[in-house]
Backbone as CSV, one residue per row, in Angstrom:
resi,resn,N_x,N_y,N_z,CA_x,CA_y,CA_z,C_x,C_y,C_z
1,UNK,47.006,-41.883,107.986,48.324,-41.256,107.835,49.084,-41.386,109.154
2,UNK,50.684,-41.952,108.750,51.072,-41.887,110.317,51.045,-40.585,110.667
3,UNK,51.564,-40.682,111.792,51.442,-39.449,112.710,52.992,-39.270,112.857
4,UNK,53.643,-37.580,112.209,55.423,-37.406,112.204,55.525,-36.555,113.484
5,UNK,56.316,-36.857,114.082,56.580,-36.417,115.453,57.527,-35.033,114.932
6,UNK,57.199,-33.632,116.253,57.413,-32.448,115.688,58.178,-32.185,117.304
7,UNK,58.979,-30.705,117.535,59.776,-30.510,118.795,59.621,-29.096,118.424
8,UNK,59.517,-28.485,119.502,59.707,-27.225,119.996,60.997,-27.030,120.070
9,UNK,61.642,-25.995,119.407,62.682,-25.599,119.756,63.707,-25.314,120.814
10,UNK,62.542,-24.635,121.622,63.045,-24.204,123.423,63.027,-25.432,123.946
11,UNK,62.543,-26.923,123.479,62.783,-28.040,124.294,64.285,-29.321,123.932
12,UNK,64.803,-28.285,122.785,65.933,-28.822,122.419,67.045,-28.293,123.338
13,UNK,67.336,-26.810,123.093,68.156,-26.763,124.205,68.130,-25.252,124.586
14,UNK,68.611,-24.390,125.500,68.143,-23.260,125.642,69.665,-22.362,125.984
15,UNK,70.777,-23.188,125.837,71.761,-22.518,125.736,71.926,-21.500,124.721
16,UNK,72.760,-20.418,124.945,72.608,-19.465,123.932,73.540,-19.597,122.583
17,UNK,74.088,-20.493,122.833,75.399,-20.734,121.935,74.638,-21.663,121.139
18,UNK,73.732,-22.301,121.089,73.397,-23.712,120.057,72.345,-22.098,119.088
19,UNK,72.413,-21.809,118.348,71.686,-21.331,117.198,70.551,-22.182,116.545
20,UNK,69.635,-21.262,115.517,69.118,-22.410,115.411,69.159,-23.535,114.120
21,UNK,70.192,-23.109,113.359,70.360,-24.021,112.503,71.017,-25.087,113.387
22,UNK,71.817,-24.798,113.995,72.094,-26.036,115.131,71.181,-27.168,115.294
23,UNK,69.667,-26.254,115.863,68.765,-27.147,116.814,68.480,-27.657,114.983
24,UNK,67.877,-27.160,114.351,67.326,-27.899,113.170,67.809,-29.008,112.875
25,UNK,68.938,-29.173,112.272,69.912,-30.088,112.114,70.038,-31.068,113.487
26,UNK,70.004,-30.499,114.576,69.853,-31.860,115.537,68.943,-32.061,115.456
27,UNK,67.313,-31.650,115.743,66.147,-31.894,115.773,66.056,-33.421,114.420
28,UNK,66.455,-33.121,113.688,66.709,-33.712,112.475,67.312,-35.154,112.122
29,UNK,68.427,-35.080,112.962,69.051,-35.955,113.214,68.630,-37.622,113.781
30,UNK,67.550,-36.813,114.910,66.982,-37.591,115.739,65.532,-38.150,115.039
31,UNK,65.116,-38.078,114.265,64.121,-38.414,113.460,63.032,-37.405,114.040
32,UNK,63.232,-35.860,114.159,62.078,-35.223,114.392,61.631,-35.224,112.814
33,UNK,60.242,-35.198,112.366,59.954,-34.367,111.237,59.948,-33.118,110.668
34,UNK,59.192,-32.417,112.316,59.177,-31.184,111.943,59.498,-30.332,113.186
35,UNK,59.472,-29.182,113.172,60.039,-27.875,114.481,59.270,-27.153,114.771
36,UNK,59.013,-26.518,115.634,58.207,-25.559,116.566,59.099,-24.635,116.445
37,UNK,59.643,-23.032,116.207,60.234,-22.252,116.142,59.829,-21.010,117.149
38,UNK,60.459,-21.175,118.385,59.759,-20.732,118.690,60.560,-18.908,119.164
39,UNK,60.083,-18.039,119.559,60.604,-16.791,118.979,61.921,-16.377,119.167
40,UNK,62.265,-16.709,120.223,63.375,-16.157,121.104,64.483,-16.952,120.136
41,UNK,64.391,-18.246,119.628,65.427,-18.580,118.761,65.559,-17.742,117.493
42,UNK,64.462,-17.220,116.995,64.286,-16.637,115.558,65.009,-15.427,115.833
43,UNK,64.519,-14.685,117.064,65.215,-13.710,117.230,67.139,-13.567,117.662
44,UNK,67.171,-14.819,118.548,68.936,-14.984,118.523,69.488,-15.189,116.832
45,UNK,68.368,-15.826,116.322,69.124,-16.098,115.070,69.057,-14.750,113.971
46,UNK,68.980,-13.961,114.129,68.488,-12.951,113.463,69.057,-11.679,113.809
47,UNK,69.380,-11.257,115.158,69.825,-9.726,115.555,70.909,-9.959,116.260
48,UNK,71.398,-11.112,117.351,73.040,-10.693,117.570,73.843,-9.801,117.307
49,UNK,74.566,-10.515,115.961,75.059,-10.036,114.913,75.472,-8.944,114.268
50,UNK,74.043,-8.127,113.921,73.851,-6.746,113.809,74.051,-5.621,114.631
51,UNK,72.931,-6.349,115.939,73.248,-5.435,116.756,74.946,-5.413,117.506
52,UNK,75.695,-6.314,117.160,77.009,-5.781,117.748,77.601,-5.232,116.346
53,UNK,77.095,-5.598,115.333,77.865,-4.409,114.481,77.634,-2.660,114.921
54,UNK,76.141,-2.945,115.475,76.151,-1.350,115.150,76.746,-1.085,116.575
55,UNK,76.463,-1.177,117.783,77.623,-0.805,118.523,78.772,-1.259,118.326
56,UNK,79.566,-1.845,117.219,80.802,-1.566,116.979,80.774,-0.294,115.755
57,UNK,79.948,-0.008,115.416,79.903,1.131,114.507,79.822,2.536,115.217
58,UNK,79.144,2.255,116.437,79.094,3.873,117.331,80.613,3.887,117.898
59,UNK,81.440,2.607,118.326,82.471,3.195,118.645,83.148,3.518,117.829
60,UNK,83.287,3.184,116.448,84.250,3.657,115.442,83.978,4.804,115.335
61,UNK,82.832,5.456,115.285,82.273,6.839,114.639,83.007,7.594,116.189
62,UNK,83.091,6.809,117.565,83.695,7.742,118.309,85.367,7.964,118.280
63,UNK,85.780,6.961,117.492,86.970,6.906,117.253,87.545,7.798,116.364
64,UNK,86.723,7.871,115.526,86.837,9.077,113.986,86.832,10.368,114.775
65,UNK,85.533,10.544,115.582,85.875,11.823,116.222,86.824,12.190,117.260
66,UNK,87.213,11.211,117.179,89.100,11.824,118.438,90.338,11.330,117.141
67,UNK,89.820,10.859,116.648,90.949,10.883,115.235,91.906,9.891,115.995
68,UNK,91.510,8.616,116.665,91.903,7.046,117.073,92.253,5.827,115.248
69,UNK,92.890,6.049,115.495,93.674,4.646,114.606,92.808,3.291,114.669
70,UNK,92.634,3.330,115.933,92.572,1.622,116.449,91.097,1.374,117.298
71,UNK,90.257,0.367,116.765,89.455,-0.025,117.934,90.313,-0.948,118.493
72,UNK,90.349,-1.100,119.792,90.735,-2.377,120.460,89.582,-3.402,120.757
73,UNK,89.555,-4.606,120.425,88.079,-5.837,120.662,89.467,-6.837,121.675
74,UNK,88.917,-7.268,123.020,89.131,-8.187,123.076,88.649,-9.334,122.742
75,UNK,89.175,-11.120,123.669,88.515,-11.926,122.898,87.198,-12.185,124.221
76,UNK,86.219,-12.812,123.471,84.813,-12.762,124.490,85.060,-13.556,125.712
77,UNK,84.853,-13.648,126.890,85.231,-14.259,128.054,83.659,-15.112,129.014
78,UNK,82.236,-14.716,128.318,81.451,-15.561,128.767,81.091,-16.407,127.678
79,UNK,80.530,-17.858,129.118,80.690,-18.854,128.583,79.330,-19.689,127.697
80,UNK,78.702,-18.313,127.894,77.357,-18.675,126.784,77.689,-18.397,125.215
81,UNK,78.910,-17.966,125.083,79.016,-17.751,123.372,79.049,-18.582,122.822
82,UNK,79.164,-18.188,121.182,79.471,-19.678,120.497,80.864,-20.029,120.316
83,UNK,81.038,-21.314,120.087,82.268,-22.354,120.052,82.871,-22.606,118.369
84,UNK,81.492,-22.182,117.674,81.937,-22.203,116.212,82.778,-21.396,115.818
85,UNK,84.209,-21.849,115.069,84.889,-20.901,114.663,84.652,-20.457,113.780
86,UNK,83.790,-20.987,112.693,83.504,-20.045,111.528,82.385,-18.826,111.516
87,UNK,81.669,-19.420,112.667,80.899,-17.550,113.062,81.788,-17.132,113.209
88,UNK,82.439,-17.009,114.350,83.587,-16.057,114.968,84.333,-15.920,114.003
89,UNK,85.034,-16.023,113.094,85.726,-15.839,111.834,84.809,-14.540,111.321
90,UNK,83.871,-15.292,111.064,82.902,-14.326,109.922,82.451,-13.083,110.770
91,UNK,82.402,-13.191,112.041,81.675,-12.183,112.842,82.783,-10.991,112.581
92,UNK,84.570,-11.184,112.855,85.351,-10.327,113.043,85.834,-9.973,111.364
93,UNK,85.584,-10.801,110.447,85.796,-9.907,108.951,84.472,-9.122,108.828
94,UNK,83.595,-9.401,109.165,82.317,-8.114,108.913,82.974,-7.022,110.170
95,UNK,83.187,-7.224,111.268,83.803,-6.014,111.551,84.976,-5.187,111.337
96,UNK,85.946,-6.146,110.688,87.382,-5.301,110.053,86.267,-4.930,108.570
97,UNK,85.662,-5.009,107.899,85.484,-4.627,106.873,84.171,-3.160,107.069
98,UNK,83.532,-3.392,108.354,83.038,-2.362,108.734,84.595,-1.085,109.193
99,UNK,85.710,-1.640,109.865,86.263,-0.686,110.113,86.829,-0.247,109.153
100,UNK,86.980,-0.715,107.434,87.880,-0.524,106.723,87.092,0.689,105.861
101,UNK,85.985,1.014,105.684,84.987,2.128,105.058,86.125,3.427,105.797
102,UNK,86.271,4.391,104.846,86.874,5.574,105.085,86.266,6.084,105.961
103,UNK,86.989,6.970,107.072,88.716,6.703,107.356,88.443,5.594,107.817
104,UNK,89.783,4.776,107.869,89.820,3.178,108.383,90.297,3.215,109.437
105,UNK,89.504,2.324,110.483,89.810,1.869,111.818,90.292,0.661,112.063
106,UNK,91.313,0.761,112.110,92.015,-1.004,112.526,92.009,-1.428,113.654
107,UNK,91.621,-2.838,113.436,90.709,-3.707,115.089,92.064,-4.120,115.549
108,UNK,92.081,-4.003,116.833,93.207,-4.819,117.324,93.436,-5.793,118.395
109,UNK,92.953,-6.974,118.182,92.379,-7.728,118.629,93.356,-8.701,119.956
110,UNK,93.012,-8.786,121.235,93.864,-8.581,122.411,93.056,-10.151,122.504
111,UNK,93.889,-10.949,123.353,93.523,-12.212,124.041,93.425,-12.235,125.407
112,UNK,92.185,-12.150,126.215,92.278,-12.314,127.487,92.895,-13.597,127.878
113,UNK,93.268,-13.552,128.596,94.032,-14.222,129.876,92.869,-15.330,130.201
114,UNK,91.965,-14.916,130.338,90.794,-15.681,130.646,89.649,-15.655,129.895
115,UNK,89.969,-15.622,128.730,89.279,-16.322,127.567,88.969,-17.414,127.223
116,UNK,87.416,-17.336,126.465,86.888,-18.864,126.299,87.341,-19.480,124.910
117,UNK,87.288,-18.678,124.197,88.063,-19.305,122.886,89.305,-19.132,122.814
118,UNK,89.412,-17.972,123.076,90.864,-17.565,122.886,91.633,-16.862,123.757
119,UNK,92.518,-17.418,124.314,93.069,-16.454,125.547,94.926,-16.802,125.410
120,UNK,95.336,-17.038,124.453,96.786,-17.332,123.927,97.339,-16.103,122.689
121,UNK,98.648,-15.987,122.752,98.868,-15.290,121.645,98.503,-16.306,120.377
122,UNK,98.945,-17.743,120.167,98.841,-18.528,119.561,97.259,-18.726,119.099
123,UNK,96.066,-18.613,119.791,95.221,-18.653,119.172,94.304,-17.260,118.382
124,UNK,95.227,-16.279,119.182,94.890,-15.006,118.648,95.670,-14.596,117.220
125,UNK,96.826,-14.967,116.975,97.195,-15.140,115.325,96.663,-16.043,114.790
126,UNK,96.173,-16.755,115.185,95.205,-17.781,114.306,93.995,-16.936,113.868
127,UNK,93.433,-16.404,114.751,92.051,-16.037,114.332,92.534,-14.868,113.151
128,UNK,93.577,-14.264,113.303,94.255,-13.244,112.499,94.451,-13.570,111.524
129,UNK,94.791,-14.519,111.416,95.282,-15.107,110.013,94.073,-15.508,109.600
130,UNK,92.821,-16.152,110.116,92.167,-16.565,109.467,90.905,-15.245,108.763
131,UNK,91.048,-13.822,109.420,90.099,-13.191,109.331,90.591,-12.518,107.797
132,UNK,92.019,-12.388,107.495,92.798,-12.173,106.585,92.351,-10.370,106.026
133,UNK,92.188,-9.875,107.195,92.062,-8.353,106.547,93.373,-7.540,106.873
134,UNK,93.544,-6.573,106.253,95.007,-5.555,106.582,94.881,-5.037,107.368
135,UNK,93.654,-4.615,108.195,93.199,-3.675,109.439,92.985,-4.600,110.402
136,UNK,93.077,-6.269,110.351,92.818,-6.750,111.810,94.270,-7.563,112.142
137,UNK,94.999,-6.867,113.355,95.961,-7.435,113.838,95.655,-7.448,115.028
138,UNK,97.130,-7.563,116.083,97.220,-8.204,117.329,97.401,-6.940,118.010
139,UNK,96.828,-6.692,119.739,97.518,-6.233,120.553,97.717,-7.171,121.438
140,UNK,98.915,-6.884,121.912,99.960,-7.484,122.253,100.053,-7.053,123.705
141,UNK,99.765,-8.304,124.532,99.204,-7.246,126.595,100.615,-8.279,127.548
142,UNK,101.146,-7.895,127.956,102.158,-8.794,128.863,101.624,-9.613,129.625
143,UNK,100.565,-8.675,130.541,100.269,-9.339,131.400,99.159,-10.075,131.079
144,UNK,98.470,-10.627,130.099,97.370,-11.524,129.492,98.331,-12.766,129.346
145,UNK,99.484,-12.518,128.769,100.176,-13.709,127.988,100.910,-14.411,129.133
146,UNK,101.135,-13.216,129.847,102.078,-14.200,131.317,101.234,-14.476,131.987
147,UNK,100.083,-14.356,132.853,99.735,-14.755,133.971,98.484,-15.856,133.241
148,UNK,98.874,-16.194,131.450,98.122,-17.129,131.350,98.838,-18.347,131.368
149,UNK,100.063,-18.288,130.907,101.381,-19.364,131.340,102.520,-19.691,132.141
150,UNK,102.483,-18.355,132.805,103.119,-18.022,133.487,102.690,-18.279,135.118
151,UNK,102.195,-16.914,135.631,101.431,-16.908,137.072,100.326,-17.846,137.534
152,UNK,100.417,-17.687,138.763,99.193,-18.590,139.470,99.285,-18.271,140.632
153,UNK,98.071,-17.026,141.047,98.259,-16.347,142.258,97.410,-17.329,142.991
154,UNK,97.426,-18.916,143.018,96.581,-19.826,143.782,97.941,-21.016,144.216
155,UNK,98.993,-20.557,143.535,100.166,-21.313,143.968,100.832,-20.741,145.229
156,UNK,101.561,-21.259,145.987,102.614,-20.606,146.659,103.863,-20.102,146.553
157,UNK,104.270,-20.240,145.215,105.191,-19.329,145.004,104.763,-18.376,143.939
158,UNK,103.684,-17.977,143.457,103.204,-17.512,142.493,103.203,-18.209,140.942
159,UNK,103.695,-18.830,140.809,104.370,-19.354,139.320,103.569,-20.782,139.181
160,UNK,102.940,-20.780,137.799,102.278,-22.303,137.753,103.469,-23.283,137.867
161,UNK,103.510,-24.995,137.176,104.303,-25.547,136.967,105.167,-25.513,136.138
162,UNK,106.547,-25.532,136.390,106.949,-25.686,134.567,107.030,-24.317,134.199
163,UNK,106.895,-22.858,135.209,106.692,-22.119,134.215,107.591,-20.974,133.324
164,UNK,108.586,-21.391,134.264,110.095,-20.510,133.353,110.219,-21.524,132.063
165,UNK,110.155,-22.634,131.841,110.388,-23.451,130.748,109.492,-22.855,129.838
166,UNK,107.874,-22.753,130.008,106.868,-22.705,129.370,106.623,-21.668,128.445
167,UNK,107.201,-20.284,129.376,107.326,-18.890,129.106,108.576,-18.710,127.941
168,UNK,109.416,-19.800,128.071,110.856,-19.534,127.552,110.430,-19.802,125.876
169,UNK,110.010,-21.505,125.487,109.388,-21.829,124.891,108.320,-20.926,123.951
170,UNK,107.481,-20.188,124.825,106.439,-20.083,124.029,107.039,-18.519,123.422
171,UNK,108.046,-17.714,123.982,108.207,-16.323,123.411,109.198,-16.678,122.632
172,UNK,110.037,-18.051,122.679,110.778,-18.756,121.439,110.164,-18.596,119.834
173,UNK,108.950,-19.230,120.386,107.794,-19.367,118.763,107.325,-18.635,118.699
174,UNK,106.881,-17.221,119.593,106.768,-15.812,119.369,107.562,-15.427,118.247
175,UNK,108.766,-15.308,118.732,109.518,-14.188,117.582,109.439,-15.083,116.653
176,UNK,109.880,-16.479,116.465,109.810,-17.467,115.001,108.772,-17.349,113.967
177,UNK,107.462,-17.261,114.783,105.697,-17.025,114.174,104.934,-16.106,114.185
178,UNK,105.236,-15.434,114.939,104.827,-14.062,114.785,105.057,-13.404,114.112
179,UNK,104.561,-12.603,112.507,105.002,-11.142,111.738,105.036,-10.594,112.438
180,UNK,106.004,-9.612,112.574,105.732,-7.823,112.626,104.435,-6.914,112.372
181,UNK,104.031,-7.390,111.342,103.652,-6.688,110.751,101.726,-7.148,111.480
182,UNK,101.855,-8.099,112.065,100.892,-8.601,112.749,100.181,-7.929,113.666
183,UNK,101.185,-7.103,114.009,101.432,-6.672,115.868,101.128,-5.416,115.448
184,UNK,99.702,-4.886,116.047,99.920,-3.183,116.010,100.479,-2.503,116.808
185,UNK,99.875,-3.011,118.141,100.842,-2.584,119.122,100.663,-3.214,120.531
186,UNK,101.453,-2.774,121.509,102.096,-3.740,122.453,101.824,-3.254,124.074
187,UNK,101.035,-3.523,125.120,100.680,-3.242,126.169,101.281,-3.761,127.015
188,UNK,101.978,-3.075,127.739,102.792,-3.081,128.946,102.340,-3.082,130.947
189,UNK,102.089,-4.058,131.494,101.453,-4.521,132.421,102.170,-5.175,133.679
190,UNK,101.596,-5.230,134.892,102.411,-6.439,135.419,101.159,-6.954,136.123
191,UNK,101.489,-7.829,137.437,100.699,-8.165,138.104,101.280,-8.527,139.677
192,UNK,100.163,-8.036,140.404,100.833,-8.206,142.146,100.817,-9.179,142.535
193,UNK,101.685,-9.572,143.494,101.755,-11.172,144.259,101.157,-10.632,145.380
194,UNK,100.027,-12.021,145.651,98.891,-12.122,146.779,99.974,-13.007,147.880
195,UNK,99.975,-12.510,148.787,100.647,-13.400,150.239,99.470,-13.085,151.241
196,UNK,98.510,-13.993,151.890,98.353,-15.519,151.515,97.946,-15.985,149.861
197,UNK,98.111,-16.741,149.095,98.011,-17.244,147.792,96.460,-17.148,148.144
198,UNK,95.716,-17.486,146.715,94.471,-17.318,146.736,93.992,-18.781,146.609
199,UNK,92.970,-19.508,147.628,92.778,-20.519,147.525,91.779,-20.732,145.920
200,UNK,92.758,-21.890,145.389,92.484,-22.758,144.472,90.843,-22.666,143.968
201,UNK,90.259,-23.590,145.567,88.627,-23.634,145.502,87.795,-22.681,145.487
202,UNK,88.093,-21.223,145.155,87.214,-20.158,145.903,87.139,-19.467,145.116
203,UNK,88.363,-19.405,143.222,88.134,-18.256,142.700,88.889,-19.153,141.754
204,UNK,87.900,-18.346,139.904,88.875,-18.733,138.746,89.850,-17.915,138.771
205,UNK,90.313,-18.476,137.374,90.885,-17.428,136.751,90.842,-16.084,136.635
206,UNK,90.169,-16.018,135.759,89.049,-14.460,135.594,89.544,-13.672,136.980
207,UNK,88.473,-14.486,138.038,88.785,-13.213,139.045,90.050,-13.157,139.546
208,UNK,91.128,-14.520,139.526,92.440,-14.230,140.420,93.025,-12.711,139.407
209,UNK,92.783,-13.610,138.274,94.214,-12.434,137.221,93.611,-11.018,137.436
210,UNK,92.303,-10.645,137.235,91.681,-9.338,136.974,92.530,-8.343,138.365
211,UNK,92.014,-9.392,139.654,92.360,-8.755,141.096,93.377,-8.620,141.525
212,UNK,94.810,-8.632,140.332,96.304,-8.621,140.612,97.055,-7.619,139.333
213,UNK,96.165,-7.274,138.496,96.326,-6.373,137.198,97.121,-4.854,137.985
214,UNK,98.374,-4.377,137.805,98.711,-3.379,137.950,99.504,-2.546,136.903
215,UNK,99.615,-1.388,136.872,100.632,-0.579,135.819,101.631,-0.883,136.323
216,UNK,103.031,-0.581,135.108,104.149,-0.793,135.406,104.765,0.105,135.901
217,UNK,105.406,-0.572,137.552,105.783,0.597,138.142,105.313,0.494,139.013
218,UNK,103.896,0.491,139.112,102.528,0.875,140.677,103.008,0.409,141.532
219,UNK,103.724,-0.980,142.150,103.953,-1.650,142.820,104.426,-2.837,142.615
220,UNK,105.639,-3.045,143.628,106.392,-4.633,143.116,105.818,-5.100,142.254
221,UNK,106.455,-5.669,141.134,105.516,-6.652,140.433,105.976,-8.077,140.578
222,UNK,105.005,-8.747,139.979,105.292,-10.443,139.806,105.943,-11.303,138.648
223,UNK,105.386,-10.034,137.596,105.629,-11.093,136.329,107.250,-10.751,136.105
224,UNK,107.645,-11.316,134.996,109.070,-11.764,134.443,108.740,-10.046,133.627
225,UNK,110.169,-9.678,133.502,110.902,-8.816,132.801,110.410,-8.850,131.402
């Protein structure tokens, strides 16, 4: 009998984002026969999931008890998640449909600035539209949406390229594409200008925008009106 060549799972790949129907299907691909399963995949493939339902279930239950409307979820910002949009689809209708069980908690789902999937208003009505529940809409943050097209506390004048055009443009197809009825509600922000600028090589995103986040008001701000 020939002999069918078999792979360990953990030697396919050990990122956390490849699942393991992933590895199967590649394993597969490549003329493995068979798989080694080995636990730590069984277990990513198996409790994720759940377990962020149920801590999204303790915060709702804390939400019920202050008599809150709204969970707020932003979008995930490390870069070990997954890339599939149809988990992520499916992940956020099991949680609007967890929030929709009496009383109903409506998710309101914010785009970081420095987000891996999603860090645009544009891709955050997408996911909206695609999750298609009545309880999952948008919050709506100024300073996420500007200092993601807008600012660049690594420039010298603060402002990326292009970016009064860019800003003009994109709150153009705002009001055009955007429902109303989309928008639960709307967060009001600015952000401080760094003098010296923050070198380029030394810091992302993530940390420039986080380390310039102020209330409106606190101090000069940077962003546009």
């Amino acid at each position: 009998m020939a002999n069918k060549l078999a792979i360990p799972s953990i030697s396919i790949s050990q990122y956390p984002g490849h699942l393991l129907d992933k590895k199967i299907r590649a394993a597969a691909s490549c003329g493995f026969a068979g798989i080694e399963i080995v636990y730590n995949d069984l277990e990513m493939c198996l409790n994720p999931s759940r377990q962020r339902l149920a801590l999204a279930k303790h915060w709702m239950d804390i939400a019920c008890v202050l008599d809150a409307p709204y969970l707020q979820v932003p979008s995930i910002f490390e870069t070990d998640c997954s890339r599939d949009k149809s988990i992520i689809v499916g992940d956020l209708q099991r949680l609007a449909d967890l929030g929709a069980e009496k009383p109903t908690i409506s998710i309101a789902f914010k785009a970081l600035s420095w987000g891996v999937n999603c860090s645009t208003w544009e891709s955050a009505l997408e996911l909206v539209n695609k999750v298609n529940r009545p309880n999952f809409g948008l919050c709506m943050d100024k300073f996420h949406e500007f200092t993601r097209i807008w600012g660049d506390n690594a420039s010298p004048n603060g402002k990326q390229m292009d970016a009064d055009l860019r800003l003009r443009d994109s709150l153009a197809r705002f009001v055009h594409d955007c429902p109303v009825e989309k928008i639960f509600y709307v967060q009001l922000s600015d952000a401080e200008r760094f003098d010296p600028p923050y070198s380029a090589g030394k810091s992302n995103r993530r940390a420039r925008n986080r380390q310039t986040l102020t209330l409106v008001l606190q101090c000069p701000g940077s962003l546009p009106d």
